[in-house]
BADREN-452250 format. One record per residue (C-alpha): residue number from 0; residue in one letter; z, y, x. Coordinates in pm, 1 decimal, padded with zeros to 6 digits. Layout:
   semar   bamar         pz         py         px
     NUM       A          Z          Y          X
...
***
This chain:
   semar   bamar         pz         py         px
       0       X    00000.0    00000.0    00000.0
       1       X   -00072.5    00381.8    00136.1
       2       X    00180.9    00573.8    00167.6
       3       X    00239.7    00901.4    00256.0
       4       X    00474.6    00958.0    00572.4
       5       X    00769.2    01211.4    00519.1
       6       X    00845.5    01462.6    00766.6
       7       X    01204.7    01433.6    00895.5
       8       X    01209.6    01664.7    01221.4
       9       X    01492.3    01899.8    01101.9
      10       X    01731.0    01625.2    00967.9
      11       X    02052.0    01557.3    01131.7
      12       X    02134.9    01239.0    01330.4
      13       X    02422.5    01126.7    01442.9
      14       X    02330.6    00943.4    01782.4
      15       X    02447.5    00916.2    02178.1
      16       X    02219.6    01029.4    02413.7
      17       X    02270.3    00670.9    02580.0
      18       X    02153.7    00475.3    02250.5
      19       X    01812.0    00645.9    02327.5
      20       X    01746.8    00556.7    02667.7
      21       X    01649.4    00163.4    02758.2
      22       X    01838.3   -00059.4    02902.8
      23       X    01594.9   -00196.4    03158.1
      24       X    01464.0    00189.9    03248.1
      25       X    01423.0    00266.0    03593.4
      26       X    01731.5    00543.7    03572.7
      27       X    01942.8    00310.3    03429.4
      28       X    01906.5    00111.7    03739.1
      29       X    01931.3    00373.2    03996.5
      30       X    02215.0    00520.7    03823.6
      31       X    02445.3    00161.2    03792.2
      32       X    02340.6    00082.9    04205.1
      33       X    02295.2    00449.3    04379.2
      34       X    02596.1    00620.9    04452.3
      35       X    02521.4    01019.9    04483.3
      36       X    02836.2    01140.5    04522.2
      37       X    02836.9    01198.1    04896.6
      38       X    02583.0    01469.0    04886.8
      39       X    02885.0    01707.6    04751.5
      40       X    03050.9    01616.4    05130.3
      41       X    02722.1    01692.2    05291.0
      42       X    02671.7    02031.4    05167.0
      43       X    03039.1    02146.4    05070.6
      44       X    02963.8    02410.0    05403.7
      45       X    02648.1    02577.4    05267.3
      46       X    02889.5    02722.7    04934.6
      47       X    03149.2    02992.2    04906.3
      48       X    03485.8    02829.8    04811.2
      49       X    03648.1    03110.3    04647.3
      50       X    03351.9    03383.3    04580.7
      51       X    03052.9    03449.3    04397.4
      52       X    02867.4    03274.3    04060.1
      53       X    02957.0    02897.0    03997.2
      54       X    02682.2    02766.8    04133.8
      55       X    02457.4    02527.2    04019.9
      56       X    02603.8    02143.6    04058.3
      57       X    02395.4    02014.6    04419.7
      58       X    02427.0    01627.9    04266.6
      59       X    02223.5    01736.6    03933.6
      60       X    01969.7    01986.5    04186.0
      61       X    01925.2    01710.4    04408.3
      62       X    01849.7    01458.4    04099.7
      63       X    01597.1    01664.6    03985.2
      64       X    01407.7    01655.7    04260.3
      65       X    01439.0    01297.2    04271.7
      66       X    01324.8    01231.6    03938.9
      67       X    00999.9    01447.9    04026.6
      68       X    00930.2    01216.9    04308.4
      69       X    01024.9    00908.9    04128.8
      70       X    00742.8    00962.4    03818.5
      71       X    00494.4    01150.8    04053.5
      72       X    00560.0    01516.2    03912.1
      73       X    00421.7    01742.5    04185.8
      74       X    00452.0    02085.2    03997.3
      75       X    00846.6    02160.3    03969.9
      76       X    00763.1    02388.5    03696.3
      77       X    00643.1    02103.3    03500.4
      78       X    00933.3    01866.3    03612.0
      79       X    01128.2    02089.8    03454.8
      80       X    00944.7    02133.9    03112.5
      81       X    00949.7    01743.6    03184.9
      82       X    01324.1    01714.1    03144.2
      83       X    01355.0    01948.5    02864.4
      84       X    01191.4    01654.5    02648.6
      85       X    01268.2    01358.6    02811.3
      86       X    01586.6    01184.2    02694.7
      87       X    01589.5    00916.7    02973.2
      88       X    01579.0    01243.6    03177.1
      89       X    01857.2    01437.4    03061.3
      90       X    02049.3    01094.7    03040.3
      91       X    02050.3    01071.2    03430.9
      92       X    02108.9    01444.9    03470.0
      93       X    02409.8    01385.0    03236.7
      94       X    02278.1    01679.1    03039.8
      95       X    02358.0    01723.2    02660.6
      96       X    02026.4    01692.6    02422.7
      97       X    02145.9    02077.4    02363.7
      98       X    02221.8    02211.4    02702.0
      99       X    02049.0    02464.0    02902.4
     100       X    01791.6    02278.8    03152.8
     101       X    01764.2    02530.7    03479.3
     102       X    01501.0    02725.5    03560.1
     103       X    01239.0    02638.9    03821.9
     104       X    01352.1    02930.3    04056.7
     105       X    01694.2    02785.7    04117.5
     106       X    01551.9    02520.2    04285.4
     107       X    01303.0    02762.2    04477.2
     108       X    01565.1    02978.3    04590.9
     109       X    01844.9    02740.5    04664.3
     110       X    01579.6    02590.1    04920.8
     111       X    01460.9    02897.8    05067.2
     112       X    01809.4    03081.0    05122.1
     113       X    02078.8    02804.7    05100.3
     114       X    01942.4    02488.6    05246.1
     115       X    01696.2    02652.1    05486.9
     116       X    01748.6    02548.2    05828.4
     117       X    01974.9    02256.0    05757.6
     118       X    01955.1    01899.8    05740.2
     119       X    02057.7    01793.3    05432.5
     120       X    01745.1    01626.6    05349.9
     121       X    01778.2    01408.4    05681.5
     122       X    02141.0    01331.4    05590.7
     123       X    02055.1    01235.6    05253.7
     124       X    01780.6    01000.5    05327.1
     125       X    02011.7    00847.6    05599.1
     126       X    02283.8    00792.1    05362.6
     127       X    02026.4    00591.4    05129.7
     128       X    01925.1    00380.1    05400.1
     129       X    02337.2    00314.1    05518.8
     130       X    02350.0    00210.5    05159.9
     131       X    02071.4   -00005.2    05200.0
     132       X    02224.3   -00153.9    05516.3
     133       X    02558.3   -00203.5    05298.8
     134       X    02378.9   -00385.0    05008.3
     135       X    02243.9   -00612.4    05278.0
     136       X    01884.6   -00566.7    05253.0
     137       X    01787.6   -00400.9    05590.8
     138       X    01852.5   -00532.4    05877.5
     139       X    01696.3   -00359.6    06172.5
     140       X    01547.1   -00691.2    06369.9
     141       X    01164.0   -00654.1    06333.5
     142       X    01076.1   -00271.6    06219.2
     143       X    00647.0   -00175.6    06110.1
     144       X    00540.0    00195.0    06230.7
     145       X    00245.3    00380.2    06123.8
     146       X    00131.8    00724.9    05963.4
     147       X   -00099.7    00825.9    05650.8
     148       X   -00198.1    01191.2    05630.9
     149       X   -00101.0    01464.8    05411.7
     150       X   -00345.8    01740.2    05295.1
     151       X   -00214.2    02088.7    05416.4
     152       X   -00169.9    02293.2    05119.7
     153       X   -00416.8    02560.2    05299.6
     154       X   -00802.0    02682.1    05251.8
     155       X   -01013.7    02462.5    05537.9
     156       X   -01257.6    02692.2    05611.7
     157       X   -00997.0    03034.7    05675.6
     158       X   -00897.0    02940.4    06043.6
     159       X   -00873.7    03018.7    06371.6
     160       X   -00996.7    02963.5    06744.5
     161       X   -00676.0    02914.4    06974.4
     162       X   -00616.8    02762.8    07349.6
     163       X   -00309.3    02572.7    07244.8
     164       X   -00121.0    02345.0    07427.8
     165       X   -00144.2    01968.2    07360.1
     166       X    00180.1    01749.2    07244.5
     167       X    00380.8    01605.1    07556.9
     168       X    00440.8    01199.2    07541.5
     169       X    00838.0    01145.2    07584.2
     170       X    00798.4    00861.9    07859.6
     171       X    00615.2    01133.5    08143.2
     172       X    00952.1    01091.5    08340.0
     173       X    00996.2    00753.1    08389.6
     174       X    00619.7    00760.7    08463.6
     175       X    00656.5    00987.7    08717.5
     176       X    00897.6    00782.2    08867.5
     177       X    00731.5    00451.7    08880.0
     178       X    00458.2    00628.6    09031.0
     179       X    00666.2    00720.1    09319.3
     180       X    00774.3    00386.6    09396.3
     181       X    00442.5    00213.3    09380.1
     182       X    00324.1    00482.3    09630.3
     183       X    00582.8    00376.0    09823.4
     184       X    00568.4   -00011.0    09745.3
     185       X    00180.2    00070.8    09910.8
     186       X    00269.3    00274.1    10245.2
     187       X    00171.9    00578.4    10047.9
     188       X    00288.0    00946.4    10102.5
     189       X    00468.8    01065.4    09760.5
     190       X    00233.2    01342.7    09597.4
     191       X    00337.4    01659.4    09645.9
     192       X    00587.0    01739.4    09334.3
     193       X    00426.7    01922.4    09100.9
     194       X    00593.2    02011.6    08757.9
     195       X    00358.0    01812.2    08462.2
     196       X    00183.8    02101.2    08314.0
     197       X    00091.4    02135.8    07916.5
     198       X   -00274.7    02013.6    07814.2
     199       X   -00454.5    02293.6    07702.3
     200       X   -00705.7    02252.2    07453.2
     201       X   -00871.5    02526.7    07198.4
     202       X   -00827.7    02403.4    06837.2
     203       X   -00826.9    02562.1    06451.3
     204       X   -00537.6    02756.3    06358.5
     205       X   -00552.2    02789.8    05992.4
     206       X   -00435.3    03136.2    05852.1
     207       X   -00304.9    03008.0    05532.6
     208       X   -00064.5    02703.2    05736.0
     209       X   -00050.6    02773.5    06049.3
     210       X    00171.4    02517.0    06173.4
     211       X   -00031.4    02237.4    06020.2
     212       X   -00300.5    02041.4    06217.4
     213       X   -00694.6    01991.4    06299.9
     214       X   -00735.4    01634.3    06222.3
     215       X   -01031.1    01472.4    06392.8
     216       X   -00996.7    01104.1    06358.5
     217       X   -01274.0    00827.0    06289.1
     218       X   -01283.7    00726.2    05940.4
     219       X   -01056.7    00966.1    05830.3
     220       X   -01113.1    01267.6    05645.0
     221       X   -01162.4    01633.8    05887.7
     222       X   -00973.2    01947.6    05817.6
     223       X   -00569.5    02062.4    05829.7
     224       X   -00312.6    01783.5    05737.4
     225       X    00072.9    01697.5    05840.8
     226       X    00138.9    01365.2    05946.8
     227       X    00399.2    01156.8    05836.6
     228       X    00531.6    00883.4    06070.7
     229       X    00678.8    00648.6    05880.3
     230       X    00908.2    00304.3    05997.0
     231       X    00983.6    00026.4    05768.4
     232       X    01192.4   -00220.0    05782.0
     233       X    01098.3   -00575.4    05786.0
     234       X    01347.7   -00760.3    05487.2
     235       X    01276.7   -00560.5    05199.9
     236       X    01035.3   -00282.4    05348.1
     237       X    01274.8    00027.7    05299.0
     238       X    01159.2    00275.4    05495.0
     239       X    01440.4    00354.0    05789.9
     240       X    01328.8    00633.5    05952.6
     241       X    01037.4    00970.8    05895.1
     242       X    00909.2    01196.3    06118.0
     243       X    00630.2    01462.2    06030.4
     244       X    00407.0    01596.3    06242.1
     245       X    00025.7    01830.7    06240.6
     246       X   -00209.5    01624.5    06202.0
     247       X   -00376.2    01696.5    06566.5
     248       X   -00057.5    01462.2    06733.7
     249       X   -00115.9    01142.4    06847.5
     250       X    00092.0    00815.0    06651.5
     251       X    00242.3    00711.9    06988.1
     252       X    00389.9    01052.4    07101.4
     253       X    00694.8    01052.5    06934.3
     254       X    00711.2    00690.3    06869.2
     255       X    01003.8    00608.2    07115.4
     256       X    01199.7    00871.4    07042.5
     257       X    01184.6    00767.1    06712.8
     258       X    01242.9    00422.3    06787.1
     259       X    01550.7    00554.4    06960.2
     260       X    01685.3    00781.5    06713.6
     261       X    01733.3    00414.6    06429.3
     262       X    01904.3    00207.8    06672.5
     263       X    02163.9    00505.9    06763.3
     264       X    02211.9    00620.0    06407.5
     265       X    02200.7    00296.2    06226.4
     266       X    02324.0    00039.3    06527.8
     267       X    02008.0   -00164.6    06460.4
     268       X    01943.5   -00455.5    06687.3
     269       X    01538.9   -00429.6    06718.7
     270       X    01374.6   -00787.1    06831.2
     271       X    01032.8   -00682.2    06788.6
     272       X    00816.3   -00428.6    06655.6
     273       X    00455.7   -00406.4    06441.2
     274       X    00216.8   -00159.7    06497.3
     275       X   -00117.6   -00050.5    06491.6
     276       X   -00428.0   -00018.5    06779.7
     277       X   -00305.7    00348.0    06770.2
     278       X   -00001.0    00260.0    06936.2
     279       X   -00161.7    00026.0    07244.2
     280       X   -00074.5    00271.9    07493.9
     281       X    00083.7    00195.6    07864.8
     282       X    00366.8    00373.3    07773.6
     283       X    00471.9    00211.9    07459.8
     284       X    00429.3   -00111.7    07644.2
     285       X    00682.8   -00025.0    07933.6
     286       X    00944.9    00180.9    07682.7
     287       X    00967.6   -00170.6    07475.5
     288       X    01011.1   -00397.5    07786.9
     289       X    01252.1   -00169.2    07896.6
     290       X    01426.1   -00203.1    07575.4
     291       X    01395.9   -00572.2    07547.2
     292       X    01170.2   -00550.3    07214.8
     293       X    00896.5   -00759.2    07198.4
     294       X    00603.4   -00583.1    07080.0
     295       X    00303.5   -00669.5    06851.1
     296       X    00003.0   -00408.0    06857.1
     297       X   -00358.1   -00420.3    06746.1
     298       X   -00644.8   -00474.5    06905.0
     299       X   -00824.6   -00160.1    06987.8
     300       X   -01188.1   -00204.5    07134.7
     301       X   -01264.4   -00044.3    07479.5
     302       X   -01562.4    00166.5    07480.4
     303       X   -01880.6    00045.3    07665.5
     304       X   -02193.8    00219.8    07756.3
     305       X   -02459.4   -00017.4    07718.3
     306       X   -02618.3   -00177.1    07980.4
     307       X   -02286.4   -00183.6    08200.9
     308       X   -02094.5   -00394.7    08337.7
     309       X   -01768.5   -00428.0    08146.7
     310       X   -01410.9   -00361.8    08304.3
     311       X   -01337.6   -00738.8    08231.7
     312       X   -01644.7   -00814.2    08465.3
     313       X   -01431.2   -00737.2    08733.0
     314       X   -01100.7   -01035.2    08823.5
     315       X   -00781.1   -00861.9    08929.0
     316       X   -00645.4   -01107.3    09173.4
     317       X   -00282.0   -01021.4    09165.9
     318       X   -00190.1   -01237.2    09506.4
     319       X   -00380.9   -00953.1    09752.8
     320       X   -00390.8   -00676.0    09500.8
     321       X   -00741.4   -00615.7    09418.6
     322       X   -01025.4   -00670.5    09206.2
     323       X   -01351.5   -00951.3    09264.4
     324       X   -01643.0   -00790.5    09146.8
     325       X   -01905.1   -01045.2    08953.0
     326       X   -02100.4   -01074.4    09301.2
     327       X   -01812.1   -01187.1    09474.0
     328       X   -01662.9   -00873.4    09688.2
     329       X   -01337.2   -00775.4    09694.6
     330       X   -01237.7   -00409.5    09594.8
     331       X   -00891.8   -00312.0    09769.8
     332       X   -00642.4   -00089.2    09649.1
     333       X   -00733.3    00278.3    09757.0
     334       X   -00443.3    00530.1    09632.4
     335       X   -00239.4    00554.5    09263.0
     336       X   -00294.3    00931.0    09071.6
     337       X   -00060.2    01147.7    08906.3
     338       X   -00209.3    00951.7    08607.5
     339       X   -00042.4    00659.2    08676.8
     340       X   -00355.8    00425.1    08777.3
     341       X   -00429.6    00232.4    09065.5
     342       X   -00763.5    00320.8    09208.2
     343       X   -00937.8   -00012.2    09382.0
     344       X   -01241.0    00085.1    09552.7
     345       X   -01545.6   -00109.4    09711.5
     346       X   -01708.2   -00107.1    10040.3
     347       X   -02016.2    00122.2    09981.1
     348       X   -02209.9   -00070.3    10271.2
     349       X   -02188.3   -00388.3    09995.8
     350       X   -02277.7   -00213.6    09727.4
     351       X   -02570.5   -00027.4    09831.3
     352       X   -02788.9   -00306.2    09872.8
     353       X   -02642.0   -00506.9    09539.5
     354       X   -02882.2   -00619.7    09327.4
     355       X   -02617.8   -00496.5    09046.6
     356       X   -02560.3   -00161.7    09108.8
     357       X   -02768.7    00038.5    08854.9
     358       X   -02531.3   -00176.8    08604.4
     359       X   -02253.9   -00151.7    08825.0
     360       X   -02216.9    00229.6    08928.1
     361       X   -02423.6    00561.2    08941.2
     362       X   -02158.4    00681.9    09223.6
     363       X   -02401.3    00916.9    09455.3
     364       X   -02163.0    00749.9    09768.3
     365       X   -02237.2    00386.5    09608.7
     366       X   -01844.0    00303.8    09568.0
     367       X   -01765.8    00148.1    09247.5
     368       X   -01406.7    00266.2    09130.0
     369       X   -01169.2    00034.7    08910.8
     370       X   -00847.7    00162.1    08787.3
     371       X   -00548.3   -00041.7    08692.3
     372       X   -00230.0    00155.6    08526.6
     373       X    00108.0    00073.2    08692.3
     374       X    00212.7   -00055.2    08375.3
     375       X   -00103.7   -00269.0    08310.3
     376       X    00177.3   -00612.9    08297.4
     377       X    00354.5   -00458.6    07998.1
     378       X   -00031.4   -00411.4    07832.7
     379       X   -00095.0   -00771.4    07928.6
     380       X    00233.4   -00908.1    07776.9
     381       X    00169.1   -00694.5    07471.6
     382       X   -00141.3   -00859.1    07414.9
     383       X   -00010.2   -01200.2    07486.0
     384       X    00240.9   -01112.6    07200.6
     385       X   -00073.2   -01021.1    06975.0
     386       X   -00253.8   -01436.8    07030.8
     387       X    00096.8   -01620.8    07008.7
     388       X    00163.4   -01794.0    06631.1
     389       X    00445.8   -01569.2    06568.4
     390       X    00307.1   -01258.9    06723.1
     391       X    00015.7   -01336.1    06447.2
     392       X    00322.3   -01386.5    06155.9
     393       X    00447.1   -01029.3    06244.7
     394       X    00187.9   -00845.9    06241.6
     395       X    00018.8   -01017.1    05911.1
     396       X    00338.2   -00856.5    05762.7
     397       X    00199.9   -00505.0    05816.5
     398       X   -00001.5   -00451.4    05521.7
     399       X    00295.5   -00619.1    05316.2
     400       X    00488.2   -00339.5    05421.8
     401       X    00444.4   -00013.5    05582.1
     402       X    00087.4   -00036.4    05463.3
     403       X    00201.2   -00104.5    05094.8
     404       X    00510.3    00175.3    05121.8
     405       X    00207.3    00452.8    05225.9
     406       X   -00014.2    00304.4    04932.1
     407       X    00263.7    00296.9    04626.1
     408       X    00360.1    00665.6    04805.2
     409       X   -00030.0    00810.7    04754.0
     410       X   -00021.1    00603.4    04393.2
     411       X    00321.9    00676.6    04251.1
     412       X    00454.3    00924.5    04414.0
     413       X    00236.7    01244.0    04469.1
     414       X    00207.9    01199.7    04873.3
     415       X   -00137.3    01278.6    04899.0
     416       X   -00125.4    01646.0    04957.8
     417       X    00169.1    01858.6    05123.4
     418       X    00304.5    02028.1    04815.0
     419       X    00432.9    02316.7    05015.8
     420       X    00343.0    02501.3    05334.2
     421       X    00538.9    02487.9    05692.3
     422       X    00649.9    02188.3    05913.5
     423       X    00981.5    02216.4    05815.9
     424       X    00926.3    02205.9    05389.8
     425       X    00615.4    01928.5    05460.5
     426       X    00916.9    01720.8    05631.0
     427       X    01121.2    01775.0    05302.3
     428       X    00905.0    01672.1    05093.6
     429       X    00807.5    01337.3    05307.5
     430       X    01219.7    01276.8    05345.9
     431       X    01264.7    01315.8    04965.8
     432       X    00985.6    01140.0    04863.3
     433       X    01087.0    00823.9    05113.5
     434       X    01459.1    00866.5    04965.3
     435       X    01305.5    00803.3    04579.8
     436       X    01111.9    00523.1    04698.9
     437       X    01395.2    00391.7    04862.2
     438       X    01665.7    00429.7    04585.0
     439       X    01328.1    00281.6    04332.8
     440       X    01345.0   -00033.8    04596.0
     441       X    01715.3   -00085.6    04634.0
     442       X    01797.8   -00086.8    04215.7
     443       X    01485.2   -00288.9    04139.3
     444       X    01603.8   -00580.5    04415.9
     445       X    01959.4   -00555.7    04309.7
     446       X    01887.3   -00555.7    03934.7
     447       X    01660.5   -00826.4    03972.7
     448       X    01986.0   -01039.8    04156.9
     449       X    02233.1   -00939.4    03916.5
     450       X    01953.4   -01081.2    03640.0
     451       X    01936.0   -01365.7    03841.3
     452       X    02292.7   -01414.4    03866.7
     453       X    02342.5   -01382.9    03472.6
     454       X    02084.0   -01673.0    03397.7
     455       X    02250.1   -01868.1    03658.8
     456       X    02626.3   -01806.1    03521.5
     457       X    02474.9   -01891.6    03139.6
     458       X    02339.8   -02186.1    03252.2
     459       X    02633.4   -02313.3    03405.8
     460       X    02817.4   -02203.6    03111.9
     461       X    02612.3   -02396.8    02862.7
     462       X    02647.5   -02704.7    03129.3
     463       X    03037.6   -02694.9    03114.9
     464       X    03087.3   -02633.2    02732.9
     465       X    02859.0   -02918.7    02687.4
     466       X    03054.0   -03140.4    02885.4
     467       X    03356.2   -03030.2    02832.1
     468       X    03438.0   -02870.4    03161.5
     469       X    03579.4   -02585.8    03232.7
     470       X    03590.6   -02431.1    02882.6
     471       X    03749.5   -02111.1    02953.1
     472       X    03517.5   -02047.8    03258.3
     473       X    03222.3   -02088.8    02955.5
     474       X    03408.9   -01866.6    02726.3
***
């Protein structure tokens, strides 16, 4: 039968603002595992105790934001026309269906004058992760590194021409060092000391962001992005640590500092590591032998101008130090740069009159030149690592984690463009954004226990009233 619906907007209901939001919604789940109270600790120092306006509660600012990057809202003028509607909203705000819901430029201000220059949002994502650690589902032994870009929130084509110097690798001292002493270890004089000097290199400064970066990279989109180093954790892929660069800085610069920075602040015992060809640098390979990790990195193709011999053509012979060329001849060990290679040089009397040499060299003094970096064993072990059954296990795991974290953050969570401008608000946003997915991770893997548990504790329950066991453990 048709009937005619009635309209019953302006009657009055007598209902909790609890009744209305499902039991199985994602809040619901954050809210009964995720324990928030710690951020009034963390920023009792940036409020007046005794003076001024109450201000707004940081818990319920800090929620906000959360709930933004939880359901993808970029705009924070939407997220809040967003929780003016939503019940399941106001529920985890603990606001009344009546009360006032703030206004976007509380949020805008509180981050420009109160929390500028602090690092609450480091702190909080930290405590998420110590909660993690707590709930037993990170446990620091085998940790996945990569980055994903970030659009700069900044016009491509209004830029700038600027000499600027290049990013510094943190391992250039223990470099210089081991360069020293296999100078020495060879009867050489030490190079004259010389303080490491700054790459420079001209580049784009863009007018609009000017501390963002020229990203040049093959298959990746050109123009200004921030990059956003990101380590996850192998158990349950939370993400333990985030670092955000310009786009223009190589993966492995900051990677051992990084590296460093989790085992200090979270006492995690790293066995071994996954990472990308990015990362298959000499000095990556020495920082994790020094630090007894056993790393698993990519295989990234040399190049090869065609029609030449290949470096590989050439046998180091580790028992006199040098290399045998593919006719035979031996090429001794010459001198080692401020580079940190070897330099093994032929005879030119050979070489001129090899029938190889047009594939061999176009050297104008016929001397072929092979270079070998004093840290070419930690390379070799790396890639030994790479062709062993496990080192094949760990590194299958990388798309089942730090590559799936980076895709559900460009999918769910609005992380494919920097939503503000500046190093220091892009890191923000990548620390809040990794603290949502987090808390998302941590309820939905205890909730799905505790389910667990229930089903198992009714079974059992049903077993012993059945056969009479245990009857008031089954009631």
């Amino acid at each position: 039968m048709l009937k005619k619906k009635e309209a019953h907007q302006e009657e009055l209901e007598m209902v909790t603002l609890s009744s209305l939001v499902p039991s199985d919604h994602l809040l619901r789940n954050i809210d009964a595992v995720i324990d928030f109270s710690f951020i009034h600790d963390r920023v009792a120092h940036l409020y007046c105790a005794d003076n001024g306006r109450p201000a707004l509660d940081p818990v319920l600012l800090f929620k906000m934001l959360f709930v933004g990057y939880l359901f993808g809202i970029r705009s924070e003028r939407q997220l809040l026309r967003e929780i003016e509607v939503n019940v399941a909203y106001r529920w985890f705000l603990q606001l009344r269906l009546t009360d006032k819901v703030p206004d976007a430029s509380t949020i805008s201000q509180n981050r420009r004058r109160r929390f500028n220059d602090s690092d609450i949002c480091q702190e909080i994502f930290d405590e998420i992760v110590e909660q993690g650690i707590r709930a037993g589902l990170v446990d620091g032994t085998v940790l996945y590194s990569d980055s994903t870009h970030l659009k700069a929130n900044a016009n491509k084509n209004r830029f700038d021409r600027q000499v600027v110097e290049k990013s510094r690798a943190d391992y250039l001292a223990a470099l210089d060092a081991d360069i020293a002493q296999d100078r020495a270890d060879h009867g050489k004089k030490p190079l004259r000391e010389k303080a490491r000097q700054s790459v420079a290199k001209e580049t784009k400064i863009n007018r609009t962001d000017p501390e963002s970066g020229y990203m040049v990279r093959d298959g990746k989109p050109k123009g200004f992005f921030y990059l956003d180093h990101r380590t996850v954790d192998s158990a349950h892929a939370l993400i333990t640590d985030i670092h955000v660069t310009p786009g223009n800085v190589h993966d492995s610069m900051p990677y051992l500092s990084r590296l460093d920075r989790q085992r200090a602040r979270f006492g995690f015992d790293v066995r071994a590591v996954g990472l990308d060809a990015g990362y298959f640098t000499a000095g990556i390979a020495k920082g994790l032998e020094d630090r007894e990790i056993e790393g698993v990195i990519g295989y990234r193709r040399p190049t090869h101008r065609k029609g030449y011999l290949r470096k590989k053509d050439f046998e180091y012979l580790p028992g006199i130090d040098g290399y045998r060329c593919p006719q035979g001849e031996i090429l001794n060990y010459s001198t080692t740069n401020r580079s940190g290679y070897r330099e093994y040089k032929s005879s030119p009397r050979v070489c001129k009159s090899c029938p190889l040499r047009d594939a061999c060299t176009q050297s104008r003094n016929h001397t072929k030149v092979v270079t070998r970096h004093v840290w070419q064993d930690s390379l070799e072990k790396i890639t030994a690592n790479r062709l062993s059954p496990w080192g094949k296990r760990i590194y299958e795991r990388r798309k089942e984690t730090v590559e799936r974290s980076f895709a559900d953050a460009k999918q769910l969570h609005g992380h494919r463009y920097a939503r503000l401008r500046g190093l220091a608000k892009v890191r923000e946003q990548c620390l809040l954004a990794a603290t949502a997915q987090n808390m998302k991770k941590i309820a939905l893997i205890l909730t799905r226990k505790g389910a667990f548990c229930d089903m198992l504790l009714w079974i059992v329950s049903n077993w012993a009233r059945k056969h009479g066991i245990l009857p008031a453990f089954a009631e």
